[in-house]
Residue frames as qw, qx, qy, qz and C-alpha x, y, z in Angstrom:
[[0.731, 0.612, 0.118, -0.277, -57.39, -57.11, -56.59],
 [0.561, 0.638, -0.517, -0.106, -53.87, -57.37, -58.06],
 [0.548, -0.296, 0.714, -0.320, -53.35, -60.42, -56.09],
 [0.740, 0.278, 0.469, -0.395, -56.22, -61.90, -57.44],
 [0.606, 0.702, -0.088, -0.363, -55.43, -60.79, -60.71],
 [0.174, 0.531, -0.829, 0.015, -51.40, -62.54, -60.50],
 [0.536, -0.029, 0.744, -0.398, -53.38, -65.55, -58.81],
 [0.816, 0.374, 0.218, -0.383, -55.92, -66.16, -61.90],
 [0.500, 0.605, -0.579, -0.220, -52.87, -66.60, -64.35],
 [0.044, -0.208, 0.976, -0.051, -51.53, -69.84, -62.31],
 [0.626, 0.112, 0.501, -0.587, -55.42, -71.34, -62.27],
 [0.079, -0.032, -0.919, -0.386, -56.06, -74.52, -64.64],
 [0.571, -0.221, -0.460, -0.643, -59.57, -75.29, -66.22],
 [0.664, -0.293, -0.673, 0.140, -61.70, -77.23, -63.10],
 [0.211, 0.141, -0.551, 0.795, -60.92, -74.59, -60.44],
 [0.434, -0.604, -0.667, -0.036, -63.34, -74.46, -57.79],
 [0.255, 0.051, -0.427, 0.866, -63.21, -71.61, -55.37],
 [0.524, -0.606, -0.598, 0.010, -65.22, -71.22, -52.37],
 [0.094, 0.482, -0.046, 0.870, -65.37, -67.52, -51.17],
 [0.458, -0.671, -0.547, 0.202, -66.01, -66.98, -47.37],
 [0.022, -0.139, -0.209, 0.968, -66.21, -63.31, -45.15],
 [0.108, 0.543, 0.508, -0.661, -68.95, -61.01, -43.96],
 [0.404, 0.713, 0.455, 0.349, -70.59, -58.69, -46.15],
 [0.157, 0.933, -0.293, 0.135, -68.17, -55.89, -47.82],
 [0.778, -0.337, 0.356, 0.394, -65.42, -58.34, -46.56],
 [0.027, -0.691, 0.517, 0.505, -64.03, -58.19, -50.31],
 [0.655, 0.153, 0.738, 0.058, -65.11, -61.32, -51.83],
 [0.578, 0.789, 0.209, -0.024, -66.33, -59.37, -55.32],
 [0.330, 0.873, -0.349, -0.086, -63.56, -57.68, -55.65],
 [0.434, -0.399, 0.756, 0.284, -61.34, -60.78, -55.44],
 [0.661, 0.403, 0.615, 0.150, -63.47, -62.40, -58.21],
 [0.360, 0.927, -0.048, -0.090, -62.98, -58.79, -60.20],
 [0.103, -0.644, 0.724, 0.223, -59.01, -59.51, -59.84],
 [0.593, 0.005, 0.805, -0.018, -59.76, -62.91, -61.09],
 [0.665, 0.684, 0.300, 0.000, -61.72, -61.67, -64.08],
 [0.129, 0.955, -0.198, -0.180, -58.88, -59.40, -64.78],
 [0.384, -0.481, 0.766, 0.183, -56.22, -61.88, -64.37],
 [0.668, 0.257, 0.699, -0.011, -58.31, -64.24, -66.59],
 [0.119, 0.274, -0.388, -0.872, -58.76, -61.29, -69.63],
 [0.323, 0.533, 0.765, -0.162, -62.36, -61.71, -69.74],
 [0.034, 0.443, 0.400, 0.802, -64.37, -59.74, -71.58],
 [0.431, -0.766, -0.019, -0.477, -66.26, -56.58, -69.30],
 [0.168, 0.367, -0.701, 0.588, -65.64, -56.49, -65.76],
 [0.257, -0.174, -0.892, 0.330, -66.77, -59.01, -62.90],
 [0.245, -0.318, 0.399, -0.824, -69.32, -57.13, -60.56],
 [0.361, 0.019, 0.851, -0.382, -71.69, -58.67, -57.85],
 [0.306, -0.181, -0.736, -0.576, -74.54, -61.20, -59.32],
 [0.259, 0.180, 0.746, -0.587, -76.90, -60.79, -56.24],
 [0.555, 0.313, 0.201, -0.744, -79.85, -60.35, -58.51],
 [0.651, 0.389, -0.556, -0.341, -78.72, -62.88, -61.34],
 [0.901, -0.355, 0.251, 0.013, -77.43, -65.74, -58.98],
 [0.809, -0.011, 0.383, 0.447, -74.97, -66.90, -61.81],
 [0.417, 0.852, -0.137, -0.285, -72.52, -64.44, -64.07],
 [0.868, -0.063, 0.369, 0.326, -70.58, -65.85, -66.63],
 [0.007, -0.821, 0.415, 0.392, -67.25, -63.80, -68.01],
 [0.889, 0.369, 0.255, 0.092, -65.86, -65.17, -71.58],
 [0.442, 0.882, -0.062, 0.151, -63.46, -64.31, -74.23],
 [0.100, -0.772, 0.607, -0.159, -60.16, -64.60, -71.64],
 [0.249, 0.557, -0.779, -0.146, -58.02, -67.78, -71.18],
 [0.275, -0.208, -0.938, 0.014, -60.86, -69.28, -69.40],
 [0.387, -0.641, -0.440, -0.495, -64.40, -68.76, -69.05],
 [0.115, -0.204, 0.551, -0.801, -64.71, -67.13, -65.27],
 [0.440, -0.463, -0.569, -0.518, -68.29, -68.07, -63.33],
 [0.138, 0.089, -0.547, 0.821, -69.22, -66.46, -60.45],
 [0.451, -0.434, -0.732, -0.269, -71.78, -67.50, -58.54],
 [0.145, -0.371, 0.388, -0.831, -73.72, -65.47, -55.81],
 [0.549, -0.234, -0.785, -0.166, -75.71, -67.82, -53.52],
 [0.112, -0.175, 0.395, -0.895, -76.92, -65.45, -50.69],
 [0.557, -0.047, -0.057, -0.827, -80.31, -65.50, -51.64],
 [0.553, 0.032, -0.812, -0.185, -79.90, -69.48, -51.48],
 [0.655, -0.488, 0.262, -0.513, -81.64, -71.69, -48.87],
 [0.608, -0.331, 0.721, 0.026, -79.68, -74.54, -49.51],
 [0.091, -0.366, 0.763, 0.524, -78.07, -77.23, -51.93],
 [0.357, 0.425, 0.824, -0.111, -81.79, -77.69, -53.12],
 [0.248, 0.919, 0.299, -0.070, -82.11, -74.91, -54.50],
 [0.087, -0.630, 0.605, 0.479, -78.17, -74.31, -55.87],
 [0.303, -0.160, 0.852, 0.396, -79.51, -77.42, -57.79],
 [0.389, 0.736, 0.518, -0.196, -82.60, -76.57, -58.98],
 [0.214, 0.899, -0.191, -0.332, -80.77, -73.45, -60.71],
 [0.924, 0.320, -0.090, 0.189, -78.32, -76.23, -62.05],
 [0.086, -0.842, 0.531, -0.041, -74.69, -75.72, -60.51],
 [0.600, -0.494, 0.591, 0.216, -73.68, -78.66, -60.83],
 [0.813, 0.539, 0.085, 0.205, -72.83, -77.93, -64.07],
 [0.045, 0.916, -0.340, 0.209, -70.30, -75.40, -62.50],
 [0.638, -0.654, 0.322, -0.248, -68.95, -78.13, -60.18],
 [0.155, -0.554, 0.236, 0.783, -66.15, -77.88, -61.33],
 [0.570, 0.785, 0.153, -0.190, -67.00, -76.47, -64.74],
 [0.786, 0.197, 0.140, 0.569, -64.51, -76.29, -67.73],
 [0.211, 0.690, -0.196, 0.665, -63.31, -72.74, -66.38],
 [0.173, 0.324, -0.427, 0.826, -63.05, -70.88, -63.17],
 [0.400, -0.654, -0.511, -0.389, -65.72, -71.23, -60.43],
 [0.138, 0.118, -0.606, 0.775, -66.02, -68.83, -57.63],
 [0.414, -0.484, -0.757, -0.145, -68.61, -69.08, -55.31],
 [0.244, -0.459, 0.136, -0.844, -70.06, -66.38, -53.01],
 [0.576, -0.196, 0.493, -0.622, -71.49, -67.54, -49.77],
 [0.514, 0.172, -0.821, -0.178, -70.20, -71.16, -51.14],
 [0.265, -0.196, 0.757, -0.563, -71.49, -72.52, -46.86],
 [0.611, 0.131, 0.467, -0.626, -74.85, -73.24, -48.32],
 [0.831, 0.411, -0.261, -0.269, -73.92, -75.51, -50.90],
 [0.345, -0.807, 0.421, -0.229, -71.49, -77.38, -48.80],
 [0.660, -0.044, 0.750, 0.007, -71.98, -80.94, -49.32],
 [0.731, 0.631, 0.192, -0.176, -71.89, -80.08, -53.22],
 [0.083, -0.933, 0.305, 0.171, -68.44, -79.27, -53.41],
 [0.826, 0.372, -0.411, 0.100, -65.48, -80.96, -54.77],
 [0.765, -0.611, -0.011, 0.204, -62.89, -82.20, -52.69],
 [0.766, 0.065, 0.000, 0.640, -60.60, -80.33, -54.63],
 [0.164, -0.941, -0.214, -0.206, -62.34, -76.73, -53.56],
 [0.570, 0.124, -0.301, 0.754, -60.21, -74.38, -52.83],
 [0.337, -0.793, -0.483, 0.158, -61.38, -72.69, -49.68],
 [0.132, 0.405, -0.054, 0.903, -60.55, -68.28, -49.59],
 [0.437, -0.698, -0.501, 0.264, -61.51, -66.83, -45.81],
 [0.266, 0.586, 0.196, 0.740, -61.78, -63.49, -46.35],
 [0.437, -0.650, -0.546, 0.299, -61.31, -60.91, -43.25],
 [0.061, 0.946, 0.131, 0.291, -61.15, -57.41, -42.36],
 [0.649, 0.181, -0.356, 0.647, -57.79, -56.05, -41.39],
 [0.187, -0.442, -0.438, 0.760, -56.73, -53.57, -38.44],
 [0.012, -0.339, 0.183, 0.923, -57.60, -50.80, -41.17],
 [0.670, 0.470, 0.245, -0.520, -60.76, -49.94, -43.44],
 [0.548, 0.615, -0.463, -0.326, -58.41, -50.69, -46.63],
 [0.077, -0.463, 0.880, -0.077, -56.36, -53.58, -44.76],
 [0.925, -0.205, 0.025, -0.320, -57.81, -57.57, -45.29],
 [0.167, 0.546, -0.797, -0.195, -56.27, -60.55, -44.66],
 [0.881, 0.164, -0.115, -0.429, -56.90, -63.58, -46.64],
 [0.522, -0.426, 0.722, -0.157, -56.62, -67.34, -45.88],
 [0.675, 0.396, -0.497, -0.374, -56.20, -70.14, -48.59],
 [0.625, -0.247, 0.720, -0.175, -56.76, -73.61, -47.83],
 [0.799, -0.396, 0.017, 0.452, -54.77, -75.56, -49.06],
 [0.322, -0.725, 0.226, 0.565, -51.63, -73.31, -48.86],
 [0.413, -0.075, 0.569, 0.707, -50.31, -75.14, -52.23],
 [0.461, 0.588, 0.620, 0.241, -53.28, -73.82, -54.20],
 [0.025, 0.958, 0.015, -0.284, -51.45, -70.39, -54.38]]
């Protein structure tokens, strides 16, 4: 999380981010360091039931999109993301695989894995410079 959070300050309006790993990988709680880093207002938590939460009030609007429940980039557009794509803040994208061919090519791609240890991940950022 305090990654995330020292991470959100270098982010410019347009950011795309495309959030891969299992489930309980960590993916929320990077977007919570993200809200934090951003000084939203409230704190981040998962939107499985909402699909889309949007986080105001901090140097740029957060949106964090959960897209489990999706069956594909028919139905990410039906719910309208590509207003998010990129949007004039932050987009992160939960289970971003099934909206694949919606992406920007300037997505920044976050492979999220479990480390040797319950507490331990380690996380992969394509490209390298977007850290």
């Amino acid at each position: 999380m305090a990654w995330a959070m020292a991470w959100a300050h270098r982010l410019p309006a347009g950011t795309v981010i495309a959030l891969h790993g299992d489930l309980g990988a960590g993916k929320t709680c990077l977007v919570q360091g993200l809200a934090r880093g951003l000084d939203t207002q409230g704190g981040a938590h998962s939107p499985t039931f909402t699909l889309i939460n949007e986080y105001s009030g901090g140097r740029l609007p957060l949106y964090h999109l959960d897209l489990y429940r999706l069956r594909g980039e028919a139905d990410a557009l039906e719910i309208g993301i590509d207003q998010y794509l990129p949007g004039d803040g932050v987009t992160a994208i939960e289970w971003a695989d099934r909206i694949e061919g919606l992406l920007p090519a300037a997505t920044i791609r976050v492979v999220i894995e479990h480390g040797d240890r319950p507490d331990q991940r380690r996380i992969m950022i394509t490209p390298p410079e977007a850290l």
